[in-house]
DRENDO-1510 file (C-alpha; in Angstrom, 1 decimal, always signed):
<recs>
REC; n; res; u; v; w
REC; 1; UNK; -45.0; -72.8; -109.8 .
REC; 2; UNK; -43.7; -69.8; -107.7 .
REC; 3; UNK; -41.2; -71.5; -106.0 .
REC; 4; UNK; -39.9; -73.4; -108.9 .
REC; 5; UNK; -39.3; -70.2; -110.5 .
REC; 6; UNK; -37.5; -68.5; -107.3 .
REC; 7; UNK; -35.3; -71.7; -107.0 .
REC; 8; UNK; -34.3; -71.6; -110.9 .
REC; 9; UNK; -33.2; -67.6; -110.1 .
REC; 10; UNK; -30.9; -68.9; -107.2 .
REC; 11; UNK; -29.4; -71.5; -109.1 .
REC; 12; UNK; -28.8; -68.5; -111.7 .
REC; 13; UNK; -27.0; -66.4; -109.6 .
REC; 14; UNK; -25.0; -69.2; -107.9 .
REC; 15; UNK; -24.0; -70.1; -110.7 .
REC; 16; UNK; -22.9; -66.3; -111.9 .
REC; 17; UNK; -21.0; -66.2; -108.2 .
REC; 18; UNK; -19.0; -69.3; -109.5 .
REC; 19; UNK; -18.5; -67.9; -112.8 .
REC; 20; UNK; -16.4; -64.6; -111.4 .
REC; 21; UNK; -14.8; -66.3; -108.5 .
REC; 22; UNK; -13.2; -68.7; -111.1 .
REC; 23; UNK; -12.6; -66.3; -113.2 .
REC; 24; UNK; -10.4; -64.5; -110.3 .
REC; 25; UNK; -8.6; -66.9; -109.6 .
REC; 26; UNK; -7.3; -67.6; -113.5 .
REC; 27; UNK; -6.3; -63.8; -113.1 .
REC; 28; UNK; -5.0; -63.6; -110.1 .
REC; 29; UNK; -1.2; -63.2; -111.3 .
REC; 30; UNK; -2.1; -60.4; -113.7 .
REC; 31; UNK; -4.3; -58.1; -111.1 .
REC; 32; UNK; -2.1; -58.2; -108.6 .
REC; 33; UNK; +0.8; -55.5; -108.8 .
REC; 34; UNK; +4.6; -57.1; -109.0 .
REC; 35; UNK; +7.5; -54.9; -108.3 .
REC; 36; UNK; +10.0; -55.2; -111.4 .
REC; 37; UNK; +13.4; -55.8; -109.9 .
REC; 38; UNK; +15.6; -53.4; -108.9 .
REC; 39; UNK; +18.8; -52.4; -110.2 .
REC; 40; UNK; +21.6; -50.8; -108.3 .
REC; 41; UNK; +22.4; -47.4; -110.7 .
REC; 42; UNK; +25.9; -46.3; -111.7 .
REC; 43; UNK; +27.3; -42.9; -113.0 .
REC; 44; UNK; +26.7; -44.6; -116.3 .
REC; 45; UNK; +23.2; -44.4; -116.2 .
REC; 46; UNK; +23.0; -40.3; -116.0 .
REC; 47; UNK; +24.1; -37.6; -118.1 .
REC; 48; UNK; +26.1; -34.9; -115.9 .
REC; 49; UNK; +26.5; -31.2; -116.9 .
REC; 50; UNK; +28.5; -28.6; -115.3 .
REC; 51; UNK; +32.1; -30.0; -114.7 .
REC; 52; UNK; +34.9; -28.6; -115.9 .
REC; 53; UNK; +37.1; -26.1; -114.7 .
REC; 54; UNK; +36.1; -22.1; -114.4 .
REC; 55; UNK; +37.3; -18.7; -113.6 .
REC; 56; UNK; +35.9; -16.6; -110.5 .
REC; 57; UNK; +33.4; -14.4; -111.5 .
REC; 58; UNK; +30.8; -14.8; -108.4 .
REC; 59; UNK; +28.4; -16.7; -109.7 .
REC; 60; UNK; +27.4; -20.3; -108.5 .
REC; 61; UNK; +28.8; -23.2; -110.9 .
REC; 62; UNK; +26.0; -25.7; -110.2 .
REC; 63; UNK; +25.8; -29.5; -111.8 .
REC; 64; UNK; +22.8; -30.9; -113.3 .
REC; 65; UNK; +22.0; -34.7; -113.4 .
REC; 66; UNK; +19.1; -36.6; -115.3 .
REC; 67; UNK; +18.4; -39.9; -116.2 .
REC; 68; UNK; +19.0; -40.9; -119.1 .
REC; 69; UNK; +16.5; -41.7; -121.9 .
REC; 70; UNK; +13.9; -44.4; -120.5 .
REC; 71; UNK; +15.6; -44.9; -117.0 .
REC; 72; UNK; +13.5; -43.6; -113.7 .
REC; 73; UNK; +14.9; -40.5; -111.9 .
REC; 74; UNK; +14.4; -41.6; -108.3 .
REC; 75; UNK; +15.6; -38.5; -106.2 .
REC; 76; UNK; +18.9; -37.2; -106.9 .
REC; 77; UNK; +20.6; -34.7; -104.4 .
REC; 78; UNK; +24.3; -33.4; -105.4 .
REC; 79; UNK; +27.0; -33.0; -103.3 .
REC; 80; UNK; +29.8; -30.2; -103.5 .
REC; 81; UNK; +32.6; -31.5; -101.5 .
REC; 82; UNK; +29.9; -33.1; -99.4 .
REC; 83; UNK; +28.0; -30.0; -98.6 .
REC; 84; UNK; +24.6; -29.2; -100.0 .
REC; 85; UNK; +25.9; -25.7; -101.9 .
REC; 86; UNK; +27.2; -25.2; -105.1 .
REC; 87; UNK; +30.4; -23.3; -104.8 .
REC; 88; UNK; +31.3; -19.8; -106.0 .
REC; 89; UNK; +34.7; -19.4; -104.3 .
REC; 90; UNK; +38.2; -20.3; -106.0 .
REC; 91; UNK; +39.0; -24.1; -105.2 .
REC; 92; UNK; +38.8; -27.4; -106.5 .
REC; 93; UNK; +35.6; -29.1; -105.6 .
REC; 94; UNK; +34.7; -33.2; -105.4 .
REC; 95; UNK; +31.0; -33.4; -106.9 .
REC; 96; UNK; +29.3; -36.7; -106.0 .
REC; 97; UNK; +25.2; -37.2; -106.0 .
REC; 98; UNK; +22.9; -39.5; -103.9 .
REC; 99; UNK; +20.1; -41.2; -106.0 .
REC; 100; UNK; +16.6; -42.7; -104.2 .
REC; 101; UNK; +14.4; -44.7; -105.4 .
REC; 102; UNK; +10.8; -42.9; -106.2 .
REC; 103; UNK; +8.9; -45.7; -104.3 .
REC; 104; UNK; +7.4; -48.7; -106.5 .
REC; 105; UNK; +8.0; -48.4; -110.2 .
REC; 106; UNK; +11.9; -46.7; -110.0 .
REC; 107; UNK; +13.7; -50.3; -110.7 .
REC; 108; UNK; +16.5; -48.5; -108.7 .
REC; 109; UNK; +18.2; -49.0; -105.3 .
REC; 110; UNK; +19.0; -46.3; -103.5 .
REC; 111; UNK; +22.8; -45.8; -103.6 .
REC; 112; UNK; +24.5; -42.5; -102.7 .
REC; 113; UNK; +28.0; -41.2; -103.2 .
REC; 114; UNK; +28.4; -41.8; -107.0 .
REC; 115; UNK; +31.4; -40.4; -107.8 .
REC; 116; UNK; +30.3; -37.3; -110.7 .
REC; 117; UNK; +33.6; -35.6; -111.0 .
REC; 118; UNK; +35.2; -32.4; -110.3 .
REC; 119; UNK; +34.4; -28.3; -110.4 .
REC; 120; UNK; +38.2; -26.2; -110.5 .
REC; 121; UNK; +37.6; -22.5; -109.6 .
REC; 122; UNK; +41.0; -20.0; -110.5 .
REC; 123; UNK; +41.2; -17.1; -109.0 .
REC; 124; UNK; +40.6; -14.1; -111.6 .
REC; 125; UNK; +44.3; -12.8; -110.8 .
REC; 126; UNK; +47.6; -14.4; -109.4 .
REC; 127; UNK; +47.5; -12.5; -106.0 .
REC; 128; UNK; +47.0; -15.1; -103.4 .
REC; 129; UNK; +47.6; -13.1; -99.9 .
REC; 130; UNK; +44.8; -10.9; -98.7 .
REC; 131; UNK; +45.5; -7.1; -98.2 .
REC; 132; UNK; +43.6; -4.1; -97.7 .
REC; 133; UNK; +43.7; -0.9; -99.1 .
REC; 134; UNK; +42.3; +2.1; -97.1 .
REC; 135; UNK; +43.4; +5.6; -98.2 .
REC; 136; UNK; +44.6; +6.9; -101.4 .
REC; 137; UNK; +46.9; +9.8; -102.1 .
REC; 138; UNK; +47.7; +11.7; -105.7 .
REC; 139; UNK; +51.0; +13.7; -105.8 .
REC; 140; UNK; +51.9; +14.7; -108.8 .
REC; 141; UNK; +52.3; +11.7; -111.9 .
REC; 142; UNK; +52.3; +9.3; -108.4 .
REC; 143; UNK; +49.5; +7.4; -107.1 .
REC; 144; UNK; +50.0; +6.4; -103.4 .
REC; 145; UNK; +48.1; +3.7; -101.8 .
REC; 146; UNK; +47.9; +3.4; -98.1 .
REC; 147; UNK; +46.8; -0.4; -96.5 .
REC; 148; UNK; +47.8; -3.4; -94.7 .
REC; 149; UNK; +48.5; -7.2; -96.0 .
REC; 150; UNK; +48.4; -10.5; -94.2 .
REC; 151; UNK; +46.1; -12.0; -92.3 .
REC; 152; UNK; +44.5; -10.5; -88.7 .
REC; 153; UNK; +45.4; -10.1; -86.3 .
REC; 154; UNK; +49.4; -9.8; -87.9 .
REC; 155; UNK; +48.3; -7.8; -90.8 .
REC; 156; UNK; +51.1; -5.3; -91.6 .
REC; 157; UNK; +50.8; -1.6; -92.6 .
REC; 158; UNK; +52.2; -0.8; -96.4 .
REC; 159; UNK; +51.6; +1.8; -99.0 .
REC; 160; UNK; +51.9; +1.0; -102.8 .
REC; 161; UNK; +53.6; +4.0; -104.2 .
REC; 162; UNK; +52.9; +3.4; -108.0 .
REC; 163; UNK; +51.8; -0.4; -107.5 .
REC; 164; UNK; +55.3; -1.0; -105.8 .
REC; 165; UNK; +54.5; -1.7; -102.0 .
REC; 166; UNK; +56.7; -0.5; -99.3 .
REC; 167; UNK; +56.2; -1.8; -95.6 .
REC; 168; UNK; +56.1; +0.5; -92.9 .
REC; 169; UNK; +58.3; +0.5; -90.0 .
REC; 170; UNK; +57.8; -2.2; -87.6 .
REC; 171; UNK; +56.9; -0.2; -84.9 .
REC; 172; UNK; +54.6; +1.8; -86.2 .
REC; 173; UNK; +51.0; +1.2; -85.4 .
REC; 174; UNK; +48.3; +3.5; -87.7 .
REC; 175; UNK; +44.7; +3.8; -86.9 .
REC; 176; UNK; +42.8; +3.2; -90.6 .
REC; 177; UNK; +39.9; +4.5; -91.1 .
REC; 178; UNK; +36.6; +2.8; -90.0 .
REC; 179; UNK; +33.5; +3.1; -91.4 .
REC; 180; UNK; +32.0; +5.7; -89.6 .
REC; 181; UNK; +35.4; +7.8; -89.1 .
REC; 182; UNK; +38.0; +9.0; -91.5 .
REC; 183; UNK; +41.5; +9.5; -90.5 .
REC; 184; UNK; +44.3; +11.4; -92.4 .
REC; 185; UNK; +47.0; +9.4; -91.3 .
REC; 186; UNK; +49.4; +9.7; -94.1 .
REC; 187; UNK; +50.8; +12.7; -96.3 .
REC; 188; UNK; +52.7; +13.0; -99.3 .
REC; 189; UNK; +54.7; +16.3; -99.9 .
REC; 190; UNK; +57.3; +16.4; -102.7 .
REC; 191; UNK; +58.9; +13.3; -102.7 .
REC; 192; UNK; +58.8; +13.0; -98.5 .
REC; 193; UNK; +56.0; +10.5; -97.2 .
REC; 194; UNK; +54.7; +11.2; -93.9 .
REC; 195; UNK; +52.6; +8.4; -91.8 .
REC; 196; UNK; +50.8; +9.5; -88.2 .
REC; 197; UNK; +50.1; +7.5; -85.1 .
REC; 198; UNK; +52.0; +6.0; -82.2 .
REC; 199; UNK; +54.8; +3.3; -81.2 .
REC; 200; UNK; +54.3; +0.7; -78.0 .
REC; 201; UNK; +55.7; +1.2; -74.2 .
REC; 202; UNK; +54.7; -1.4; -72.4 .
REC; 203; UNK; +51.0; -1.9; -72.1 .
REC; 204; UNK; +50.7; +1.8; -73.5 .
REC; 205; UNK; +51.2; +3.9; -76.9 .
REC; 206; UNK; +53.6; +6.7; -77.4 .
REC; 207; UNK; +52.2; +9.7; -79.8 .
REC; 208; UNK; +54.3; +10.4; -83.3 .
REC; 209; UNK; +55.1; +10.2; -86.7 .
REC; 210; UNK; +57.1; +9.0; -89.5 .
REC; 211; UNK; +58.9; +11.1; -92.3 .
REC; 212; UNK; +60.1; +8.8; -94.5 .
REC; 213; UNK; +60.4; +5.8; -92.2 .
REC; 214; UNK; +62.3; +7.5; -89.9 .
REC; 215; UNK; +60.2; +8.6; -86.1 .
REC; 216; UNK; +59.7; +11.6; -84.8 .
REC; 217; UNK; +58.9; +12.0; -80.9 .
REC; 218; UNK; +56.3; +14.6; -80.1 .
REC; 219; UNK; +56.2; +16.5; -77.2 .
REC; 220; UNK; +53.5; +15.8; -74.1 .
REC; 221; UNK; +53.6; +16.4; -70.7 .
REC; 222; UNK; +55.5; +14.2; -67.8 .
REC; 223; UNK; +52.6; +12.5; -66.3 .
REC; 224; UNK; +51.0; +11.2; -69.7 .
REC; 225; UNK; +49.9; +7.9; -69.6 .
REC; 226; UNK; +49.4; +7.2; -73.2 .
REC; 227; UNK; +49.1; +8.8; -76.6 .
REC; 228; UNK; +48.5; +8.9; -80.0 .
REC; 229; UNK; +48.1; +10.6; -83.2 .
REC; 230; UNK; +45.3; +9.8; -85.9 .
REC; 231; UNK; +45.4; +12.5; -88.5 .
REC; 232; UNK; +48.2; +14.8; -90.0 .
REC; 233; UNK; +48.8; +17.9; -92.7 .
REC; 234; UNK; +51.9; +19.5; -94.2 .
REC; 235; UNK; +52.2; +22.9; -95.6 .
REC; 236; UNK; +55.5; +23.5; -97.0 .
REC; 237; UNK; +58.1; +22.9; -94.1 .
REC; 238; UNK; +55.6; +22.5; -91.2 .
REC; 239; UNK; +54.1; +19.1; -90.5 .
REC; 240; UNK; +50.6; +19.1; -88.6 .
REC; 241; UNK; +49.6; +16.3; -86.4 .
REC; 242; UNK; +46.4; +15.9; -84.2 .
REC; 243; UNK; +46.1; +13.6; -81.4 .
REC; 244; UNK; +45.4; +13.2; -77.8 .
REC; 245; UNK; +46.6; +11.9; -74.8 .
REC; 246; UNK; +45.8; +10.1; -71.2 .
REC; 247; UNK; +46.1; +11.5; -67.5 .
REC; 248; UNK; +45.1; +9.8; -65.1 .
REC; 249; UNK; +41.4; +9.0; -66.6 .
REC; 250; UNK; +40.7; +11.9; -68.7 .
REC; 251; UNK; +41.5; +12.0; -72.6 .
REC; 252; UNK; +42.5; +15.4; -73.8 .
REC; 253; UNK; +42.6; +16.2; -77.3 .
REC; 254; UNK; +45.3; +18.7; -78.7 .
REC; 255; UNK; +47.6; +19.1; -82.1 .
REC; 256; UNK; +51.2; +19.6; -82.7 .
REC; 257; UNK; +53.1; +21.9; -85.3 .
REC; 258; UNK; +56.6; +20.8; -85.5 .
REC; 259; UNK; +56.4; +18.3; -82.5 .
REC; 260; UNK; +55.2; +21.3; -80.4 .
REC; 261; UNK; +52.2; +20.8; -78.7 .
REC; 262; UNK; +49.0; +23.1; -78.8 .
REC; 263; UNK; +45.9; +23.2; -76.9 .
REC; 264; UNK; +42.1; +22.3; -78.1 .
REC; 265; UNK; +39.4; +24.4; -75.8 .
REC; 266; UNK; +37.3; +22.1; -74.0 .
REC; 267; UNK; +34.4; +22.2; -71.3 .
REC; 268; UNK; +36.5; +21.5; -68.1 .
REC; 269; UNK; +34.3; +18.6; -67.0 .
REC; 270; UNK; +34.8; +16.7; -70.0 .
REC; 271; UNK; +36.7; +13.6; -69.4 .
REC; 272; UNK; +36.5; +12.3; -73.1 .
REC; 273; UNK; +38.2; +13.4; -76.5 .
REC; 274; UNK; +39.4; +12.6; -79.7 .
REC; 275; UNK; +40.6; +14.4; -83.5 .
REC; 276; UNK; +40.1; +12.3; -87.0 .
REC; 277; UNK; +41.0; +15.0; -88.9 .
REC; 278; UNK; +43.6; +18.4; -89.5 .
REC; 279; UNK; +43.8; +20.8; -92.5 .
REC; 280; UNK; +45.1; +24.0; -92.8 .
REC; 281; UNK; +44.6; +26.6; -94.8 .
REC; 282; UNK; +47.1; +29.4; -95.0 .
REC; 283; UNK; +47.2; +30.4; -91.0 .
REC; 284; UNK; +43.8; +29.0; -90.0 .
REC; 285; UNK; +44.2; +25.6; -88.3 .
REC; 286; UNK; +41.0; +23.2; -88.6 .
REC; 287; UNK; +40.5; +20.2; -86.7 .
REC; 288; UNK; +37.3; +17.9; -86.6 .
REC; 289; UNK; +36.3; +15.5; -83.4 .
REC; 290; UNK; +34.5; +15.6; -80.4 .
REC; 291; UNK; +34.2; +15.7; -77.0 .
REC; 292; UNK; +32.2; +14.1; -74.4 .
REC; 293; UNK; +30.9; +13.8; -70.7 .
REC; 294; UNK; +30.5; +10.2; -70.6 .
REC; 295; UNK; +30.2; +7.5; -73.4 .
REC; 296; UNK; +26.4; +8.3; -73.9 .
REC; 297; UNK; +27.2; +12.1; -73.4 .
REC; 298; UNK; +29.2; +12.4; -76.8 .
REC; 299; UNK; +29.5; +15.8; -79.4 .
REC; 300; UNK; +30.6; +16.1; -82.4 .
REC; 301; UNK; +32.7; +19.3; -83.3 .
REC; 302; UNK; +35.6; +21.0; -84.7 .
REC; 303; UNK; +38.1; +23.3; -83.6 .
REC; 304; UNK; +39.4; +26.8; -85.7 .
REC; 305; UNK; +43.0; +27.8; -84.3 .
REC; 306; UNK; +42.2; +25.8; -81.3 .
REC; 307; UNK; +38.0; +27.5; -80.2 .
REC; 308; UNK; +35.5; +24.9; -80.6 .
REC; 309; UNK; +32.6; +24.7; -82.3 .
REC; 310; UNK; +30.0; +21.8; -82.4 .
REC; 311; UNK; +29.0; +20.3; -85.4 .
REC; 312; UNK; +26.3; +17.8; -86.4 .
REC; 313; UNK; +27.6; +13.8; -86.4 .
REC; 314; UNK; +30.7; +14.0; -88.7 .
REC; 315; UNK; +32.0; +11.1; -90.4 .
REC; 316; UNK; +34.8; +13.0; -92.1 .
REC; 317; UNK; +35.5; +16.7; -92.4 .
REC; 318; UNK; +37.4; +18.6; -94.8 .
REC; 319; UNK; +38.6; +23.0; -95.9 .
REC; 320; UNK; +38.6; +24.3; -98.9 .
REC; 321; UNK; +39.7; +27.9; -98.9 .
REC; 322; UNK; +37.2; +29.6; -96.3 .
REC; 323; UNK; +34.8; +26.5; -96.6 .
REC; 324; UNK; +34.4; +23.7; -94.1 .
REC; 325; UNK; +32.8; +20.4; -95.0 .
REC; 326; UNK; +31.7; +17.7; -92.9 .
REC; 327; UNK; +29.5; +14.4; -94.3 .
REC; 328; UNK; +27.4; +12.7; -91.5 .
REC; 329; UNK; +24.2; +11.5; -91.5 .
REC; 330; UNK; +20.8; +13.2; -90.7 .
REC; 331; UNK; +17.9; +11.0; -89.7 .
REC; 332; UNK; +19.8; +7.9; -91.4 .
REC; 333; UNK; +20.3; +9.7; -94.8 .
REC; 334; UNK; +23.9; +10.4; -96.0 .
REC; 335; UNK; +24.7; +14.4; -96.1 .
REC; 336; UNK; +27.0; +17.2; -96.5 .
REC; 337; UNK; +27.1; +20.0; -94.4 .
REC; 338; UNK; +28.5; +23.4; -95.5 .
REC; 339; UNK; +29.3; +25.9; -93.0 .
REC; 340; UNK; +26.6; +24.4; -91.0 .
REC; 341; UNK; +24.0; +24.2; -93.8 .
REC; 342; UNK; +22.8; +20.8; -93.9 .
REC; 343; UNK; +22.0; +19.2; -97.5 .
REC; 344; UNK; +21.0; +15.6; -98.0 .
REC; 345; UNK; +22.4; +13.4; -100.5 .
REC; 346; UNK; +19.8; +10.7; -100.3 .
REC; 347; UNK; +16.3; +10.1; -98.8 .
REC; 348; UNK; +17.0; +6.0; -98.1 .
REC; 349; UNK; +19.4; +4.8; -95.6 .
REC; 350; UNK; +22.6; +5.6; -96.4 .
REC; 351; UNK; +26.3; +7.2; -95.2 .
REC; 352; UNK; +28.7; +8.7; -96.2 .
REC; 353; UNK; +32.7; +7.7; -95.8 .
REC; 354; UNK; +35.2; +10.6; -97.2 .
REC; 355; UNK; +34.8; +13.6; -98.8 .
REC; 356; UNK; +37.2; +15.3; -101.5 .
REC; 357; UNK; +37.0; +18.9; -103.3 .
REC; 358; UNK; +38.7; +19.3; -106.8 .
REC; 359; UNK; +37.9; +23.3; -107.9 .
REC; 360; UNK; +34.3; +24.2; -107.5 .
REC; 361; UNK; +33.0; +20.2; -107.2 .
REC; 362; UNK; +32.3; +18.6; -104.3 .
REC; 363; UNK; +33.0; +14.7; -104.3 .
REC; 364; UNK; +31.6; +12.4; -101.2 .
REC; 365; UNK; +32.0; +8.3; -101.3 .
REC; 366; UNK; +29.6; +6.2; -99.4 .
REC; 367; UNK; +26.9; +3.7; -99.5 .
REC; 368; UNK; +23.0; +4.2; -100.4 .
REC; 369; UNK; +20.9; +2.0; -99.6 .
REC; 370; UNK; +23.8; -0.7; -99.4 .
REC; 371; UNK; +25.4; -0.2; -103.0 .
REC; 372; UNK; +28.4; +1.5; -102.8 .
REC; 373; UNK; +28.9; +5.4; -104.6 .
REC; 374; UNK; +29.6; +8.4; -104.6 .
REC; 375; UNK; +28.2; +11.9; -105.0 .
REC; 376; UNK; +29.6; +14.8; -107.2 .
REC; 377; UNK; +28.3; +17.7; -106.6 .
REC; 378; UNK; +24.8; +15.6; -104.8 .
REC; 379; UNK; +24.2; +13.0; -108.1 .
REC; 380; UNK; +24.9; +9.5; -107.6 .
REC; 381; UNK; +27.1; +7.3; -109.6 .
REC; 382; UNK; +26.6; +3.9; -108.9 .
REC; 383; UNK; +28.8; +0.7; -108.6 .
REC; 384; UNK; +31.6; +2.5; -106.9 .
REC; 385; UNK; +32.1; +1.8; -103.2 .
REC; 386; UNK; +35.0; +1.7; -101.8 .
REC; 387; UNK; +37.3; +3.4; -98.5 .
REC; 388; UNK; +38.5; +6.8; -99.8 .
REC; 389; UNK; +38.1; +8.9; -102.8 .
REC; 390; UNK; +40.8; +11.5; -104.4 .
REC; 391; UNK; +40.3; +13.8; -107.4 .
REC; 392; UNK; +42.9; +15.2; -109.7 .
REC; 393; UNK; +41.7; +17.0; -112.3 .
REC; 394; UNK; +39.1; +14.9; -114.2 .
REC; 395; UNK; +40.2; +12.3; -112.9 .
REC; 396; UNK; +38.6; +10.1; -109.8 .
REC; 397; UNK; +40.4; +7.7; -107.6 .
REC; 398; UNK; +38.6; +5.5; -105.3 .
REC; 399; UNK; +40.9; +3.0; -102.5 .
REC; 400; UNK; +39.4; +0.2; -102.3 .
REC; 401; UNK; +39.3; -3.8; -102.5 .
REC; 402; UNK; +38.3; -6.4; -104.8 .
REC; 403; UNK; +37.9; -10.7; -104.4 .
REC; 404; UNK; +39.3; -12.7; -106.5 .
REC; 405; UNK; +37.6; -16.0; -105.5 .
REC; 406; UNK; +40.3; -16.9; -102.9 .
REC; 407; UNK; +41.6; -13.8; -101.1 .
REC; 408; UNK; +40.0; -9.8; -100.7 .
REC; 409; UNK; +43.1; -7.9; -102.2 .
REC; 410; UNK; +43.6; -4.5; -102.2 .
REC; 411; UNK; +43.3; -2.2; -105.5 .
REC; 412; UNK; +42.2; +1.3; -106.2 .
REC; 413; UNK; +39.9; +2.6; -109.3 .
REC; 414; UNK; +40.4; +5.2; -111.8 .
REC; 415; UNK; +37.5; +6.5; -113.6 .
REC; 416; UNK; +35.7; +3.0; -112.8 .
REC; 417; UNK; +38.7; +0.9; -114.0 .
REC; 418; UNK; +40.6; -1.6; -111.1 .
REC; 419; UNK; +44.4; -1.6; -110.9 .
REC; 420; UNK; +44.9; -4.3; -108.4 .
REC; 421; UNK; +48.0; -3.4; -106.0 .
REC; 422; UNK; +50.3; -7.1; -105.8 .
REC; 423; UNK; +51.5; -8.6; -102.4 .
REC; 424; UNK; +54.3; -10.8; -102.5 .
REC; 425; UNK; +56.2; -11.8; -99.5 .
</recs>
């Protein structure tokens, strides 16, 4: 009886084992995964935001593309004129996209180059040739303006007098100011414009200046290899320049009144020298540089009617009455030094780049912290960088330059507002 029972189970479960096998196999179609079938996907098949044409104004004009209702993404990567960035600059840019499928269940091919359309960036002005301004001047109702246009290495030296641009002479070679050294090349006085630096001989430079375009030699010594000038003052009828010059392989520094040369004290082993800056206040004669031993074994310092004194690292130097100003840096924070009193502007890193004096209030322009400002009187104001910084009456000029989306142009700011300075050719 036992084993007619355990046979009756096997037959059972044999019988189940059938049961789900066939069952299997009527299902097989409908357990088994099928791929739908792929479509190749057209521009038609997306909706596309973003094109159009823009004005500069810095910030990225990026396209977006989705599917549209009920169609599968897949991976979509666009294209800016085939690079991977959307563009901020002025031009005219050729968006296409790149779609993937998303592995089994997209119903897409992969298919790349679909053709989206176009982004058109204008500039935010008309100018269209880069230029540079560097120094600004106030004389009077007149606003002068002192830069270079074109592109480097031709760029050529200008000054906007009034937003009208005048080229310099052709000869004439200036050395701007750089960032960690202000030069008082130029000098308005009445109606007379006076521009400082040098003229080519050969493989060398020849000190001068210019009074209204027209070049004055200056007087150096027979055996001069090369000079040059880098800042100049004028008081009435007498024009001061400062400069140095080359013997053999020393540099000597020195300053001229009236193309008559005048000496700078300096330690008789020193084979380095240079001026950035001259003032002059009623018979006193200031002017701020430094001397030096080797390249490594370099001082700052400024001369008084020709005696030396050394001074902490000076980025530009200034006199007001029986005041002297320098702004340097001290432990890389931006300060002002008066008389040799040492006061800092900021406690991050920062520098100064020019300093001007209206009355009582003392004006410096630099960068804190890398946003451009200045300081009246040690507060900030923010937003304001730029190269050089006048101030005439209430009134505060700042030289500096603005981009338009196509080309840095040059443009100075009053009380925070841009006047852009045109370049035509």
């Amino acid at each position: 009886m036992k084993n007619k029972i355990i046979q009756f189970g096997i037959i059972v479960i044999l019988a189940i084992i059938g049961f789900v096998f066939t069952a299997c196999d009527n299902n097989e179609e409908d357990d088994y995964y099928t791929e739908p079938e792929r479509k190749t996907p057209t521009v038609d098949d997306f909706n596309i935001s973003g094109l159009g044409t823009f004005t500069y104004d810095s910030t990225e004009k990026k396209v977006t593309i989705t599917a549209k209702e009920g169609k599968s993404k897949g991976y979509i990567t666009v294209k800016y004129n085939g690079g991977n960035y959307a563009p901020t600059k002025a031009g005219t840019y050729t968006v296409t996209f790149n779609v993937g499928y998303a592995g089994y269940g997209s119903g897409w091919n992969s298919v790349e180059n679909l053709q989206a359309g176009t982004i058109i960036i204008n500039p935010n002005n008309s100018i269209t040739i880069g230029s540079e301004a560097n120094t600004i001047v106030v004389s009077g109702s007149d606003i002068y303006v002192f830069g270079s246009y074109g592109d480097y290495p031709n760029k050529i030296p200008c000054y906007w007098k009034n937003g009208e641009r005048i080229n310099m002479p052709e000869d004439c070679n200036v050395f701007f100011s750089t960032r960690h050294t202000r030069f008082n090349a130029f000098a308005v006085s009445g109606d007379d414009v006076y521009i400082t630096g040098y003229y080519d001989i050969g493989n060398n430079s020849k000190a001068c200046y210019w009074k209204n375009g027209e070049k004055v030699e200056l007087t150096l010594p027979d055996d001069v290899i090369t000079s040059s000038t880098f800042s100049i003052a004028v008081v009435g009828t007498d024009v001061y320049v400062s400069g140095q010059y080359k013997i053999g392989s020393k540099w000597t520094s020195c300053y001229w009144k009236n193309e008559e040369r005048l000496p700078l004290s300096l330690p008789a082993n020193a084979i380095l020298s240079n001026t950035n800056t001259i003032a002059v206040v009623g018979s006193d004669v200031y002017v701020a540089g430094g001397y030096g031993f080797s390249i490594r074994d370099y001082y700052n310092c400024y001369w008084k009617n020709g005696v030396r004194t050394e001074i902490a690292a000076s980025f530009a130097f200034t006199v007001s009455g029986t005041d002297w100003y320098s702004a340097g840096i001290d432990n890389y924070n931006a300060c002002l030094v008066k008389n040799g009193v040492i006061t800092k502007l900021s406690t991050k890193n920062s520098e100064p780049l020019a300093i001007a004096i209206e009355g009582s209030d003392i004006y410096v322009l630099g960068i804190d912290d890398g946003v451009g400002c200045y300081w009246k009187n040690g507060v900030k104001t923010i937003g304001v960088g730029g190269n050089d910084i006048t101030v005439a009456g209430t009134d505060v000029y700042i030289a500096t330059s603005g981009y338009n989306g196509l080309v840095n142009y040059a443009c100075y700011l009053k009380n925070g507002e841009i006047i852009a300075l045109e370049v035509t050719q």
